[in-house]
C-alpha positions in Angstrom: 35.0 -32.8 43.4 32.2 -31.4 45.8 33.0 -28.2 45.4 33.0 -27.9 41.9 29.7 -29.8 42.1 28.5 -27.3 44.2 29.7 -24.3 41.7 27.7 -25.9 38.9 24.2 -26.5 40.6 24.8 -22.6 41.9 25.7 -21.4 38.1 22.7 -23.7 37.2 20.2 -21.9 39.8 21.8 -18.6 39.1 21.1 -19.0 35.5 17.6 -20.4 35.5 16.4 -17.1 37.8 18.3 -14.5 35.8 16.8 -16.1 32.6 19.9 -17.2 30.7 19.1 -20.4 30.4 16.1 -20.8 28.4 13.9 -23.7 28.0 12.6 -24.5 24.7 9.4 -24.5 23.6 6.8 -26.5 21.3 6.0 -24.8 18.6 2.2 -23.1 17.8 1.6 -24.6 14.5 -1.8 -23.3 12.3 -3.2 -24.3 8.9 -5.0 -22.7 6.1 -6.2 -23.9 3.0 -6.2 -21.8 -0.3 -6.6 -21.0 -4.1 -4.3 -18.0 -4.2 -0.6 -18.2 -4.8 0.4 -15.8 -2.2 4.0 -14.8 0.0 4.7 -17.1 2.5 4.8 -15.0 5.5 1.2 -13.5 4.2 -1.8 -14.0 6.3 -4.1 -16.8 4.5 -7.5 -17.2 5.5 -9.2 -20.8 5.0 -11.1 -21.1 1.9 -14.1 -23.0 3.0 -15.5 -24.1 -0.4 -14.4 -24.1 -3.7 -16.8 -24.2 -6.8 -16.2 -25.1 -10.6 -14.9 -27.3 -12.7 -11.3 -27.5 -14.3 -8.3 -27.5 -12.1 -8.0 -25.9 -8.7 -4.4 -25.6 -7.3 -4.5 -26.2 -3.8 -2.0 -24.4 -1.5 -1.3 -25.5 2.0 0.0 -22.7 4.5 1.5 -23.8 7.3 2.9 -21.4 10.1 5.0 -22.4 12.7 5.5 -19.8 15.8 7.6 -20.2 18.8 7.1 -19.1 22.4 10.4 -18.2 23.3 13.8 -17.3 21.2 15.1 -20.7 22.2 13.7 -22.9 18.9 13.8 -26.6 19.0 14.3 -28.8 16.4 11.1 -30.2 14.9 10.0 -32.4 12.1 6.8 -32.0 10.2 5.1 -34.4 8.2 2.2 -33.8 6.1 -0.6 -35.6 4.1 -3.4 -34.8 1.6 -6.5 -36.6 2.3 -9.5 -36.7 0.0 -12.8 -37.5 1.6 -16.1 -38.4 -0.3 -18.7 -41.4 -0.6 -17.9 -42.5 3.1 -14.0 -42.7 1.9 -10.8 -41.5 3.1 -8.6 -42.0 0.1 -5.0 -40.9 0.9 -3.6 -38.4 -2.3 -0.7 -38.3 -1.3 2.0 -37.8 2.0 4.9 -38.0 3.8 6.1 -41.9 2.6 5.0 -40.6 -1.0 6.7 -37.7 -1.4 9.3 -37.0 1.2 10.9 -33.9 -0.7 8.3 -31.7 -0.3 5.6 -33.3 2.4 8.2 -33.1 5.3 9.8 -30.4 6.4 12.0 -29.6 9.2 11.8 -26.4 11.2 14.3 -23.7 10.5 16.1 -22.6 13.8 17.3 -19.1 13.0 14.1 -17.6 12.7 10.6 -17.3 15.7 8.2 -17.7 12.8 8.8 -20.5 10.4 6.7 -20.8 7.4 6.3 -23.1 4.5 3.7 -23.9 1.8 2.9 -27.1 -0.6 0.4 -27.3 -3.0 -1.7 -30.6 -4.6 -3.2 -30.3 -8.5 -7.1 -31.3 -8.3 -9.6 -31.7 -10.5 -12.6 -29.7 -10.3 -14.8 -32.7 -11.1 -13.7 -34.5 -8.3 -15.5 -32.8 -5.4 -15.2 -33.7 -2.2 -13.9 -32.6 1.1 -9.9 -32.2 0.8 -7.9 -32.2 4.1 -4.6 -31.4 4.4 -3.1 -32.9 7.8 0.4 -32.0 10.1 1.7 -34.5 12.1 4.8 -34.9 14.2 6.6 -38.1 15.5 5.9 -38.8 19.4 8.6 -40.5 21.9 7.1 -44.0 20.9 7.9 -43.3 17.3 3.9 -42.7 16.1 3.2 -39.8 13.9 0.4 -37.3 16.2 -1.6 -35.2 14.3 -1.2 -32.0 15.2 -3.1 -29.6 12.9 -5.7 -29.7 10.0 -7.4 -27.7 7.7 -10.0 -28.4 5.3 -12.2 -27.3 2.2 -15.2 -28.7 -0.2 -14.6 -28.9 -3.8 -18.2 -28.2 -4.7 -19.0 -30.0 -8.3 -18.7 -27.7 -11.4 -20.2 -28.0 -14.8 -18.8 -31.0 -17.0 
């Protein structure tokens, strides 16, 4: 029993120095915030501000890289938020729409991405935020990225 006790914390130590054993990493998640219907693994600046009336389509890129070849298993959860007048008005988000405002990593690849979009109206100006959160140990969901843009108002 010792010995093969012994074997396994030396194959354990052996491992860790030569690099076999791999530990994994969070992922580095960004956030961008645009008008243009573009490829998912496309780089997307943030639109700051947005003017005219009508309908805007709103796209959320998000990007998720890891450190190291060894992916772990994550869970995203996402939510629109309107601000305006003082307001945070809640569009919509993970409890509201759970096929396409959660998303779980995909493991076979080192950068993940994935877009949603929210319909707005042009007449409703205000700043639009579009949040990432993950659960922590206790169960909470942690913000962990944002992005944001001003619907300036348009002619009516």
């Amino acid at each position: 029993m010792m010995v093969n006790l012994r074997r396994v914390i030396l194959l354990l130590l052996c491992a860790t120095f030569f690099g076999v054993i791999e530990s994994q990493a969070a992922d580095t998640v960004s956030v961008a915030i645009s008008t243009k219907d573009k490829k998912l693994n496309s780089t997307v600046a943030n639109e700051d501000s947005i003017t005219g009336g009508g309908l805007h389509k709103l796209y959320a890129y998000i990007k998720l890289v890891s450190d190291t070849a060894n992916i772990s298993p994550n869970v995203l959860y996402f939510e629109w938020i309107l601000h305006r007048e003082g307001k945070d008005l809640v569009l919509s988000n993970y409890n509201t729409d759970k096929k396409w405002l959660i998303y779980e990593r995909r493991l076979d690849v080192v950068e993940d991405y994935y877009r949603v979009h929210k319909t707005v109206f042009g007449s409703n100006p205000g700043v639009y935020e579009f949040r990432v959160y993950e659960k922590n140990s206790d169960g909470k969901y942690e913000l962990i990225e944002n992005a944001r843009t001003v619907i300036e108002e348009g002619e009516k």
